[in-house]
DRENTOR-32131 format. One line per field, with one value per residue (C-alpha): residue in one letter; x, y, z. Coordinates in nm, 4 decimals. Example, Ala and Ser with C-alpha at 12.3 -4.5 7.8 and 13.67 -1.06 7.14 Angstrom:
aa = A,S
xx = 1.2300,1.3670
yy = -0.4500,-0.1060
zz = 0.7800,0.7140
END
This chain:
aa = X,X,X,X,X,X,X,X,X,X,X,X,X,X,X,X,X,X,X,X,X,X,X,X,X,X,X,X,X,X,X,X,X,X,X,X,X,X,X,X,X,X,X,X,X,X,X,X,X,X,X,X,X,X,X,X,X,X,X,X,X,X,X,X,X,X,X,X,X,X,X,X,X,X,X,X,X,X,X,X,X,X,X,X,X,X,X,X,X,X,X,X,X,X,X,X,X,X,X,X,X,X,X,X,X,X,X,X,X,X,X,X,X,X,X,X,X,X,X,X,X,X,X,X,X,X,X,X,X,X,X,X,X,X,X,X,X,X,X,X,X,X,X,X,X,X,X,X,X,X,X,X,X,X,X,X,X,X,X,X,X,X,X,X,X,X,X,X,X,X,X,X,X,X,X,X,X,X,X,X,X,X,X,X,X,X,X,X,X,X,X,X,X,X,X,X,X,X,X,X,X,X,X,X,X,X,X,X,X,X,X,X,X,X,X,X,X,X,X,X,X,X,X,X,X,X,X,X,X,X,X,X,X,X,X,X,X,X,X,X,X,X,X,X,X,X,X,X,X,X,X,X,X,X,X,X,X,X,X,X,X,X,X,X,X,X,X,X,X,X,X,X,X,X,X,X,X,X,X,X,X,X,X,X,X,X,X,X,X,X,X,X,X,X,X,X,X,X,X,X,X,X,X,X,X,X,X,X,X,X,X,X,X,X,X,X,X,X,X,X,X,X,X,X,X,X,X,X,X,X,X,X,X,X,X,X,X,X,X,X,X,X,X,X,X,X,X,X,X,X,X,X,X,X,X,X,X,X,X,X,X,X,X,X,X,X,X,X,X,X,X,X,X,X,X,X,X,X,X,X,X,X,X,X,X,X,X,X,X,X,X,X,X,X,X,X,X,X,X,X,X,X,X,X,X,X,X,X,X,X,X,X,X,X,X,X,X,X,X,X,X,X,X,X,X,X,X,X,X,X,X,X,X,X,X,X,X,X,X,X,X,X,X,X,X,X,X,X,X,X,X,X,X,X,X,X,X,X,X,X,X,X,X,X,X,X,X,X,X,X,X,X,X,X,X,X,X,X,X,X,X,X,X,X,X,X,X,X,X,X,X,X,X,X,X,X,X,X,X,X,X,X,X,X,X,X,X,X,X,X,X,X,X,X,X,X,X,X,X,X,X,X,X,X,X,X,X,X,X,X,X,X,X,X,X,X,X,X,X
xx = 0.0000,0.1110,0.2340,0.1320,0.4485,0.5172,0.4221,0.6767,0.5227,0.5090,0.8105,1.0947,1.3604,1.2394,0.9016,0.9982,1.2303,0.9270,0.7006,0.9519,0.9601,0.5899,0.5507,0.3969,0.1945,-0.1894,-0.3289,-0.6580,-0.8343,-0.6711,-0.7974,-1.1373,-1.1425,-1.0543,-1.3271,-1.5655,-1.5116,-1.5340,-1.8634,-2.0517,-1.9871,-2.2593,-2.4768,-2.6497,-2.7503,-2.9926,-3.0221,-3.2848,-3.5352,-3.4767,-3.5138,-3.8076,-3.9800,-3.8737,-3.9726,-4.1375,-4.1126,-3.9372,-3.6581,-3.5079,-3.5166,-3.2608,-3.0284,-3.0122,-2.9939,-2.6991,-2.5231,-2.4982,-2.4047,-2.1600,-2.0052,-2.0502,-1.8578,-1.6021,-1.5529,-1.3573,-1.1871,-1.0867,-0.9546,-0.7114,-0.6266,-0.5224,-0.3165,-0.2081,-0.1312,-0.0711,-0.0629,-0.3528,-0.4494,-0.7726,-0.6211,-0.3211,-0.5348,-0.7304,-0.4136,-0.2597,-0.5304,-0.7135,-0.4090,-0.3478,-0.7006,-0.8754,-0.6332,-0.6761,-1.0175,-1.0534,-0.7633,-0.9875,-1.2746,-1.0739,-0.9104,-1.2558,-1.3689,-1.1765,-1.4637,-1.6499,-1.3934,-1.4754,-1.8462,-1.7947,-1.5927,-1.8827,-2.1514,-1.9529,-1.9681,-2.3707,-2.3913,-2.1814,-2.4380,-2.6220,-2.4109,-2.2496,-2.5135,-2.2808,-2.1048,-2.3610,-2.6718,-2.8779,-2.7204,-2.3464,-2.0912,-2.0293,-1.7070,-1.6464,-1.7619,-1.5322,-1.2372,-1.2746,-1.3693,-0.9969,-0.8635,-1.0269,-0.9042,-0.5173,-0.5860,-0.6717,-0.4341,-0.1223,-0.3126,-0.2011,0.1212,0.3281,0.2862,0.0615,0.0957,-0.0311,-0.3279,-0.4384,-0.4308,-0.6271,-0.8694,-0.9398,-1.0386,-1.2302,-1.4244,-1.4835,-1.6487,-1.8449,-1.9721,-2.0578,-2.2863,-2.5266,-2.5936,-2.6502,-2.9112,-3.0910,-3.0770,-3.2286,-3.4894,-3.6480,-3.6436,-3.8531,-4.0979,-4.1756,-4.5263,-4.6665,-4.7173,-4.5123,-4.4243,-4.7938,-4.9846,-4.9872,-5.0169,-4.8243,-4.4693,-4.4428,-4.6687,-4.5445,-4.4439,-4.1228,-3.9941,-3.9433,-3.7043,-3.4753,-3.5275,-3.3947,-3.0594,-2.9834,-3.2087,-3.2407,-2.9176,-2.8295,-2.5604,-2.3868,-2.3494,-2.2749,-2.0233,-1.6671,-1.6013,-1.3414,-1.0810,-0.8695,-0.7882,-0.6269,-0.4458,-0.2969,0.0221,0.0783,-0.0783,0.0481,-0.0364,-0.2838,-0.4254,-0.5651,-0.6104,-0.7615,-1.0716,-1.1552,-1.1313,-1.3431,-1.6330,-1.6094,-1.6653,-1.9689,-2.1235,-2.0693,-2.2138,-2.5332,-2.6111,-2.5431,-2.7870,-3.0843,-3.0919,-3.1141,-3.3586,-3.5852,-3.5510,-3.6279,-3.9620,-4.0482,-4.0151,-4.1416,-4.4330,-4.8185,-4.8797,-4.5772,-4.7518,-5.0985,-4.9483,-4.8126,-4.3602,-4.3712,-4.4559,-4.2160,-3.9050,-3.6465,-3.3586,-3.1208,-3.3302,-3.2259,-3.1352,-3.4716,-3.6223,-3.4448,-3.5830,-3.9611,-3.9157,-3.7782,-3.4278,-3.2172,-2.8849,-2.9517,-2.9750,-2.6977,-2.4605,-2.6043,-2.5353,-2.1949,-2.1264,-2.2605,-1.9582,-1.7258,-1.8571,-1.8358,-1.5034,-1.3951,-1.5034,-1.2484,-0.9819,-0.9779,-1.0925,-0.7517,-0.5321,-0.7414,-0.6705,-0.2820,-0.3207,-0.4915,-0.2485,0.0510,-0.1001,-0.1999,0.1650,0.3063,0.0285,0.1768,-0.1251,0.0485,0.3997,0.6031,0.7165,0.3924,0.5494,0.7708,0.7073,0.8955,1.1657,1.1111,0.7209,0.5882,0.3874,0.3187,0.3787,0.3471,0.0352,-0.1056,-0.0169,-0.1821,-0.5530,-0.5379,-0.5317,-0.8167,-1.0149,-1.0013,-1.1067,-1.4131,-1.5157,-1.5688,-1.9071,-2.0050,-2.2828,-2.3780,-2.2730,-2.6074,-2.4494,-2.1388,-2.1952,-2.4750,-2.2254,-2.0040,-2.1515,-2.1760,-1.7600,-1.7190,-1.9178,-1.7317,-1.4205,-1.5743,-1.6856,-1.3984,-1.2121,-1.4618,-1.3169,-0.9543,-1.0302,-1.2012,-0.8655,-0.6087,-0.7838,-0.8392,-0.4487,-0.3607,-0.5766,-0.4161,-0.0289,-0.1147,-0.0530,-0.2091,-0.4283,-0.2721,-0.3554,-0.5649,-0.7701,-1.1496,-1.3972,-1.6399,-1.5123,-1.5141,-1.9061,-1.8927,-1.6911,-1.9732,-2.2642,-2.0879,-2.0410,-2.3780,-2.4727,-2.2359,-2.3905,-2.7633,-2.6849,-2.5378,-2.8430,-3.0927,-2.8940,-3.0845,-3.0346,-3.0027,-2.7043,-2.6097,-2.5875,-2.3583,-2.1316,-2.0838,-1.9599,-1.7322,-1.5601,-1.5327,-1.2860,-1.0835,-1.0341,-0.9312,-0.6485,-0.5251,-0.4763,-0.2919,-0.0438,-0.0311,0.1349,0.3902,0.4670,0.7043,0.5535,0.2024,-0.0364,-0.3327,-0.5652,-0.4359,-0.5264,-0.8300,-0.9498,-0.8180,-0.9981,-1.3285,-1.5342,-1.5608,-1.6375,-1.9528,-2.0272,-2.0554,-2.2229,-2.4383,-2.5471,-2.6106,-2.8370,-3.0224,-3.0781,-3.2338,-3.4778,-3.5466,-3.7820,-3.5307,-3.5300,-3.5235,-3.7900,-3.9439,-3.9500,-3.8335,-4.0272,-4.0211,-3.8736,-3.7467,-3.4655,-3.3198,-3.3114,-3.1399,-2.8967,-2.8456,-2.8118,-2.5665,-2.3381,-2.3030,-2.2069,-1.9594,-1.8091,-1.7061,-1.5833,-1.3973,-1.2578,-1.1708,-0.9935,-0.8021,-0.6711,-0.5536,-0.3744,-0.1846,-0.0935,0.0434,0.1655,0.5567,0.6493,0.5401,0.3665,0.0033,0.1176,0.3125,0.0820,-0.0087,0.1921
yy = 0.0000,0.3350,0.5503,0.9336,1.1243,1.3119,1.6719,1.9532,2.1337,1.8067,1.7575,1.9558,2.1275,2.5002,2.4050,2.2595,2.5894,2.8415,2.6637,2.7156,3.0651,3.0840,3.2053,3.0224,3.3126,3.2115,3.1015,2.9475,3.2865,3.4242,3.1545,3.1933,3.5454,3.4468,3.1838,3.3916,3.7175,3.4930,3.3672,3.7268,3.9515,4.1246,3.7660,3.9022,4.2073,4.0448,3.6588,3.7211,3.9084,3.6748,3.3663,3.4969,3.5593,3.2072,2.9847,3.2017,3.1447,2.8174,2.9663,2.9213,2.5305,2.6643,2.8014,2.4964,2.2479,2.4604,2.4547,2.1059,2.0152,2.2601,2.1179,1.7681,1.9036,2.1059,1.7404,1.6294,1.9682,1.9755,1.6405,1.7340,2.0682,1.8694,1.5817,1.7550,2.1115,2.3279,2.6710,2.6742,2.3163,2.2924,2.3512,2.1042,1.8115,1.7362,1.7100,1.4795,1.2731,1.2139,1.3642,1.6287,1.5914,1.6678,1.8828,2.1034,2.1563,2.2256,2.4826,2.6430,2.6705,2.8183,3.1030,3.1650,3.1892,3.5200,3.6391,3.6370,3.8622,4.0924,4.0235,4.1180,4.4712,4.5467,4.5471,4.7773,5.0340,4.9714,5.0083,5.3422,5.4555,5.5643,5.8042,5.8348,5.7649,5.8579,5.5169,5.2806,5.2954,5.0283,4.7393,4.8211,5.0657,5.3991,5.4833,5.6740,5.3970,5.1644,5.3955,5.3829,5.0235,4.9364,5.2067,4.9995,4.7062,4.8133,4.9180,4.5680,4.4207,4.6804,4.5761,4.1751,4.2775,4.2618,3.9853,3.7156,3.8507,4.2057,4.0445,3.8422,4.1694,4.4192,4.1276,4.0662,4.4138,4.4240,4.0503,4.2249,4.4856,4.2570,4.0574,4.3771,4.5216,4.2620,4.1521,4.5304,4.5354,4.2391,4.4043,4.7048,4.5516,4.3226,4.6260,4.8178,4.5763,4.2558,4.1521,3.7718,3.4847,3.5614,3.2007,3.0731,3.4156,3.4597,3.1330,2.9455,2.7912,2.6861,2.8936,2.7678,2.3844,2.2659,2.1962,2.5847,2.5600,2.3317,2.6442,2.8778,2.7452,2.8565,3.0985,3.3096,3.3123,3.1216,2.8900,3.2045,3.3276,3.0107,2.9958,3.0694,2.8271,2.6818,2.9561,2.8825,2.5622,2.8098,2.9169,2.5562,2.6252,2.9328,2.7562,2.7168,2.3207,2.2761,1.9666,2.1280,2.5092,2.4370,2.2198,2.3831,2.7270,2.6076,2.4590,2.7578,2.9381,2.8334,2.7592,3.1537,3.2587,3.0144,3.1417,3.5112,3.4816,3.2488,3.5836,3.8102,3.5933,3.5700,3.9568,4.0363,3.7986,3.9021,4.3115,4.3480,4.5684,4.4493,4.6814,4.5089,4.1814,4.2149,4.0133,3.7450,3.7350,3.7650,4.0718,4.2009,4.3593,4.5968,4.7627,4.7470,4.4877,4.6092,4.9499,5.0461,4.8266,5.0513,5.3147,5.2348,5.1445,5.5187,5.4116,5.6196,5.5370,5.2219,5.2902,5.5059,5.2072,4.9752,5.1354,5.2416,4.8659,4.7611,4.9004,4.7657,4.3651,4.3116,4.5080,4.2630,3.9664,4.1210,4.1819,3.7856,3.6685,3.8934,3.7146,3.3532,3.4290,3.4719,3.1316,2.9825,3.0957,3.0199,2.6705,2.7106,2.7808,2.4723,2.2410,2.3817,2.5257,2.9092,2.9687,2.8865,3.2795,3.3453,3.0584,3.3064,3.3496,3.7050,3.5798,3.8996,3.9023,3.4983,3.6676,3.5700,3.9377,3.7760,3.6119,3.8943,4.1209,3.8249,3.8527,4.2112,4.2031,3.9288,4.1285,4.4324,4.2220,4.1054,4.4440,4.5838,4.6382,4.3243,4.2678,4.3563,4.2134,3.9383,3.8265,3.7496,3.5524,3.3691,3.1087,3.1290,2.8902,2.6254,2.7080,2.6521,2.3448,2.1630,2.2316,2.0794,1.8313,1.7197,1.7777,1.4539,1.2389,1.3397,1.2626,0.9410,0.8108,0.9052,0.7402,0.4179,0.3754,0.4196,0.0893,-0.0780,0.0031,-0.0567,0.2836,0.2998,0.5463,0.8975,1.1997,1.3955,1.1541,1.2614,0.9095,0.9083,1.0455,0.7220,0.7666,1.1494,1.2162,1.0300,1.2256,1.5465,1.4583,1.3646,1.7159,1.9556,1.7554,1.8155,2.2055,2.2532,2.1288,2.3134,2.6339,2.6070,2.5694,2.9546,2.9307,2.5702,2.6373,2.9232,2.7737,2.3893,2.5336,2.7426,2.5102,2.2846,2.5100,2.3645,1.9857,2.1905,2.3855,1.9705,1.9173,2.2121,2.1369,1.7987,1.8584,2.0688,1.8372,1.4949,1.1637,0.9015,0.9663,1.1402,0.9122,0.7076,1.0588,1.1162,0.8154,0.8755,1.1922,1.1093,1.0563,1.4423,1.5322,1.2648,1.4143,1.7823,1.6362,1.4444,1.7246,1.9846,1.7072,1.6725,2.0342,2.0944,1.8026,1.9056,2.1300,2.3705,2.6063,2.2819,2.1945,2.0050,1.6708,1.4865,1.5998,1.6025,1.4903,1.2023,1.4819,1.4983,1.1362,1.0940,1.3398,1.1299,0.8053,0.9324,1.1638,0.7975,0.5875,0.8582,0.9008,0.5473,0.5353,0.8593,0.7194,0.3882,0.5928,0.8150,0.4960,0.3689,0.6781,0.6896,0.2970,0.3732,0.7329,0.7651,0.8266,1.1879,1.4185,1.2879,0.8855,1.0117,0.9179,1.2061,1.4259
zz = 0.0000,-0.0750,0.1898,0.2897,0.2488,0.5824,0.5371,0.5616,0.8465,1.0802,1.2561,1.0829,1.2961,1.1702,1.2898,1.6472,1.6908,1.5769,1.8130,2.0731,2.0779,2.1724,2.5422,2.8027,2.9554,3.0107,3.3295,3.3960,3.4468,3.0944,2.8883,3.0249,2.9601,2.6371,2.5481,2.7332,2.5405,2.1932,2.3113,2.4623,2.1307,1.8789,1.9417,2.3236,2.1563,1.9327,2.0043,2.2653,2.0137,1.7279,1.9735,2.0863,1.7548,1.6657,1.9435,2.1964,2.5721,2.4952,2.3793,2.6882,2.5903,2.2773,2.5342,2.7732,2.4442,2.3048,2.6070,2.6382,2.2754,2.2741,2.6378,2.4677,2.1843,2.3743,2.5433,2.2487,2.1436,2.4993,2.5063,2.2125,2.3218,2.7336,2.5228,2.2064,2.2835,1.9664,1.8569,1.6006,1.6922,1.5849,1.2078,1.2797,1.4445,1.1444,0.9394,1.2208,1.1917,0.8572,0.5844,0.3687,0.1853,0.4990,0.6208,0.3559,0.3507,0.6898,0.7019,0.3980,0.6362,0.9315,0.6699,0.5338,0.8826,0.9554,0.8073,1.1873,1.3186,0.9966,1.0949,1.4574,1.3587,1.0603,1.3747,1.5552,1.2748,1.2543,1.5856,1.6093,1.3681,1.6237,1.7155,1.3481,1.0732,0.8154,0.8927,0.7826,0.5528,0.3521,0.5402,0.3935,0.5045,0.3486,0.2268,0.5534,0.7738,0.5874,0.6401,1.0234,1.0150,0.8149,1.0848,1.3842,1.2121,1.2168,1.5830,1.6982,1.5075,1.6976,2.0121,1.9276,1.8003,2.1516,2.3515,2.4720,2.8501,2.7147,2.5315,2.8066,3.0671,2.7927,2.7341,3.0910,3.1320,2.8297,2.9009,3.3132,3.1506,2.9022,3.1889,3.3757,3.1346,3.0575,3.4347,3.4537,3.1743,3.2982,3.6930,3.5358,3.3518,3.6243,3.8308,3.5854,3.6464,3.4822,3.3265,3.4764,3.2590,2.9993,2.9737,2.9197,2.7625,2.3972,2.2791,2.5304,2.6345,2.2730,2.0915,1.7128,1.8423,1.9731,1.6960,1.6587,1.9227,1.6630,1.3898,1.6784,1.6969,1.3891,1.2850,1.6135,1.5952,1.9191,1.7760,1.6343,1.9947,2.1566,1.9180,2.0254,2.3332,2.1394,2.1757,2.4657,2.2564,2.0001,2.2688,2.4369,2.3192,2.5007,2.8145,3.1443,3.2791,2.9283,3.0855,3.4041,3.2428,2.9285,2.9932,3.2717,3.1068,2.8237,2.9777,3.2660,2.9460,2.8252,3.1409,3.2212,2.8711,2.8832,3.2153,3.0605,2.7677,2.9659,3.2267,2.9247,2.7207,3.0430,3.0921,2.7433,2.7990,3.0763,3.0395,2.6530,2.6923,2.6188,2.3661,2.1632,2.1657,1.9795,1.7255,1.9216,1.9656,1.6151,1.6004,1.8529,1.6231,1.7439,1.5108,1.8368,2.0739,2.4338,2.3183,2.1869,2.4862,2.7532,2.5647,2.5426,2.9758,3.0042,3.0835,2.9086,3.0952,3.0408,2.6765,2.6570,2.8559,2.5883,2.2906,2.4265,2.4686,2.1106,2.0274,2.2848,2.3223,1.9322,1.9561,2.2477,2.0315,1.7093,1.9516,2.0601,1.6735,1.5715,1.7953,1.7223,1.2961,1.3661,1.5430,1.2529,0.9841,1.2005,1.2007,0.8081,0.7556,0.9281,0.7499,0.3782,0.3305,0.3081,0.2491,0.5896,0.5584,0.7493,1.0267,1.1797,1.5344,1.6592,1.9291,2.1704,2.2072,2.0419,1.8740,1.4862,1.3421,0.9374,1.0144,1.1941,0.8856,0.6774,0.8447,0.8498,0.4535,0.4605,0.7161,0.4929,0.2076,0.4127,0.5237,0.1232,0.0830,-0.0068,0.2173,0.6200,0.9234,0.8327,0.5003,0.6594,0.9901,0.7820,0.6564,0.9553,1.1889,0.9378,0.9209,1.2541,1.3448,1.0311,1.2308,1.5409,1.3107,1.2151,1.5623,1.6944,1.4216,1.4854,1.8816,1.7783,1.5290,1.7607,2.0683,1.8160,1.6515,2.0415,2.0977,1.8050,1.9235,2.2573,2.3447,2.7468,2.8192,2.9366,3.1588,2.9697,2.8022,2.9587,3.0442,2.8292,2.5036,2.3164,2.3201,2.3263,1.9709,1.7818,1.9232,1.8751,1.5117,1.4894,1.6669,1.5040,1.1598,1.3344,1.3616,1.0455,0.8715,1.0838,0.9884,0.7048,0.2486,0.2428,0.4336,0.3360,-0.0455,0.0184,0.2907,0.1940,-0.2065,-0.0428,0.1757,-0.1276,-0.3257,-0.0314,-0.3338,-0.5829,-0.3924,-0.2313,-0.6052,-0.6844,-0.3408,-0.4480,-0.7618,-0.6019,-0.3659,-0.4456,-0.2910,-0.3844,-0.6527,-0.4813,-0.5273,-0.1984,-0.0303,-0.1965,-0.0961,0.3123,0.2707,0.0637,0.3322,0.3819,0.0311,0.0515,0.3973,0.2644,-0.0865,0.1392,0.3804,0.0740,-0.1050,0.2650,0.3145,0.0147,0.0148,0.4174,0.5607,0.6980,0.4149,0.1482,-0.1167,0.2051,0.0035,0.2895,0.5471,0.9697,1.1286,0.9052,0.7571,1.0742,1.1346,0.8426,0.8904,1.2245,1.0513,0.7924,0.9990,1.2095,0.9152,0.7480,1.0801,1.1079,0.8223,0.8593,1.1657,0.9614,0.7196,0.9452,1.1452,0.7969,0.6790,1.0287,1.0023,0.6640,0.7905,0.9079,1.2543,1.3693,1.5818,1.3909,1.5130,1.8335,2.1666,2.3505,2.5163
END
């Protein structure tokens, strides 16, 4: 059988002496700060609202459900960020585990996903409209409002350029201050005084069926704001004690932010004046949701705090996407994916000045007036749950060539997990069809053009005919074929041809069979893989 040459990036002496020279600053409290502040951006601004309109009162169902598929899913990212620590891991471990094919494609998604941290920095400029209106109009930015969006953009990048220790400080100031204003808003709005049965009048608990409360995942937007409780992984590199620090700050992470968004989502319910609901939550719509709600109560400081802090929680959620990016291309650079001149970690601050240079250009790029802050972080979920996607598989094939070595287990290694990667896949496959086709036939096509660019690598690259790593690797092109072909014959969005809830089941039943046969696959290429870092145990 043909064997998977070992990539340059794996374990070559440049590589082991740039990952040296990152610093080993973060604590426990850093890298929550850092997950946290991901999580609570633009997404607690306007989740409630949409959540509402979606589901109703059972919203709060969403919130609770989200929280524990993304813990079961942090479970496994966890696992590899405790046992595998790596700058940019979450781009390296599906490399490490499945081969180049895979690798690629998923490094794709994470460099189109820079694209959140463009989203994050566009909602800051809408927001500032408020204050500003030149800045935004018609759902794009003027020509002004892109000038100090670019300008905001440089800033955030000079704010990563120094060091890791001077990140973590400014974002722990920034994340106390994102905490502080939304306990603030929902202390304010119970005091103004709260309406009863809100979670049985106007039509109920689950006044357009439970099923609604799937729809509002995705489509109130509370995946988006989940989102982001992978970030400390990004960061296990630059950890202190990874195995104790990073699980712990990741799951601290989203247990803070769930609790965060089910007070606001029970304040918003529970404070939305009477007159507002003649037509049901439906009918309840709001330009800037707690802005304009402060507003209608009479509390104009509280208005005035919120809108000062649409600018600063979104900015808060750039600053840590800015220093994320660099991560990712760092890690894009050792996987071949970019040129290793964007490797090159600066010796006095371990900091990854080329790749932050890198994402500023592809931020910039993002932030032409192309479409709004909606356009963008439409597609982005569906980015980032393919990562997490493949992150269970990766967890699942190095736990299984372990077994078949005879590896023992190692410290690190979470109880459980061998169960918990396949439900995550199956749930991270679950939400990204309930995000919806109009979404799905956007994102899926563009994280495709990730073949094309394998090819082009693989020609410029000596070793096997790709066809051996095509075939290590097909089970992700069927996957994303299979999921597109789903969504448009479901009833999320689709032609509604296979109806509910048999298009979920489905989706169920064939995220199960590709990932065993992903897992197959990956266990394969690193049997047939030289000795490296992607068949070393863990560490």
């Amino acid at each position: 059988m043909p064997q998977s040459p070992p990539p340059e990036s794996f374990a070559t002496p440049a590589v082991l002496a740039e990952e040296r020279r990152l610093r080993k600053d973060l604590g426990f409290w850093g890298l929550t700060a850092i997950g946290f502040s991901n999580i609570l951006g633009s997404g607690w601004l306007f989740a409630a609202m949409y959540a509402a309109q979606t589901a109703g009162p059972a919203a709060l169902l969403s919130w609770i459900a989200a929280g524990a598929l993304c813990a079961l899913l942090a479970l496994v990212m966890v696992e590899l960020g405790a046992t595998r620590p790596e700058g940019g891991g979450t781009v390296r471990w599906p490399l490490y585990a499945s081969g180049r094919l895979v690798g690629t494609v998923i490094g794709w998604s994470v460099l189109l996903s820079v694209g959140g941290t463009a989203a994050e920095i566009s909602a800051i400029m809408q927001y500032a409209a408020h204050y500003l209106p030149g800045l935004h109009s018609g759902g794009r930015l003027s020509v002004s409002g892109l000038g100090v969006a670019v300008g905001l953009s440089v800033l955030l990048t000079a704010l990563n350029w120094f060091a890791v220790r001077m990140f973590a400080r400014l974002n722990n100031l920034v994340s106390l201050f994102k905490v502080a204003v939304p306990v603030v808003t929902v202390i304010a709005l119970f005091l103004s005084g709260t309406h009863s049965g809100r979670l049985t009048d106007h039509g109920g608990f689950a006044p357009y069926g439970y099923a609604a409360c799937l729809t509002a995942l995705a489509g109130g937007g509370i995946v988006y704001s989940v989102n982001g409780f992978q970030a400390p992984l990004d960061f296990s590199g630059e950890a202190r004690n990874p195995r104790r620090n990073v699980p712990a700050a990741v799951l601290t992470g989203i247990g803070l932010a769930v609790l965060v968004y089910l007070a606001l989502q029970l304040a918003f319910l529970f404070t939305v004046p009477e007159s507002l609901l003649t037509h049901g939550w439906q009918g309840v719509n709001f330009e800037s949701p707690f802005g304009q709600l402060a507003l209608v109560l009479n509390l104009h400081w509280l208005a005035t705090l919120l809108y000062a802090d649409a600018v600063i929680s979104p900015g808060g959620s750039a600053y840590v996407g800015v220093a994320i990016d660099a991560r990712h291309t760092y890690a894009l650079a050792k996987n071949g994916l970019l040129p290793r001149f964007f490797m090159r970690i600066d010796a006095r601050s371990g900091m990854a000045h080329r790749a932050l240079v890198l994402n500023l250009a592809v931020i910039i790029v993002f932030l032409l007036p192309f479409g709004g802050w909606q356009d963008i972080v439409s597609v982005m979920g569906d980015m980032y749950l393919l990562i997490y996607a493949a992150s269970a598989v990766a967890v699942a094939v190095f736990r299984a060539h372990d077994r078949e070595r005879g590896v023992p287990r190692t410290e690190g290694q979470a109880p459980g997990v061998h169960w918990i990667a396949p439900v995550s896949f199956i749930v991270a496959s679950e939400f990204i069809f309930w995000s919806g086709w109009h979404d799905l036939r956007l994102a899926l096509p563009l994280v495709l053009v990730g073949v094309p660019l394998f090819l082009v690598q693989r020609r410029e690259t000596e070793g096997p005919e790709p066809r051996h790593e095509l075939r290590q690797g097909a089970w992700l092109i069927c996957y994303l074929a299979g999921l597109t072909v789903l969504s448009r014959l479901g009833t999320f969005g689709g032609s509604g041809r296979l109806p509910a809830p048999y298009d979920s089941v489905t989706v169920g039943a064939v995220a199960l069979i590709v990932f065993v046969w992903a897992v197959r696959s990956g266990v394969d290429h690193l049997r047939t893989a030289p000795a490296g870092p992607a068949a070393a145990p863990s560490v």
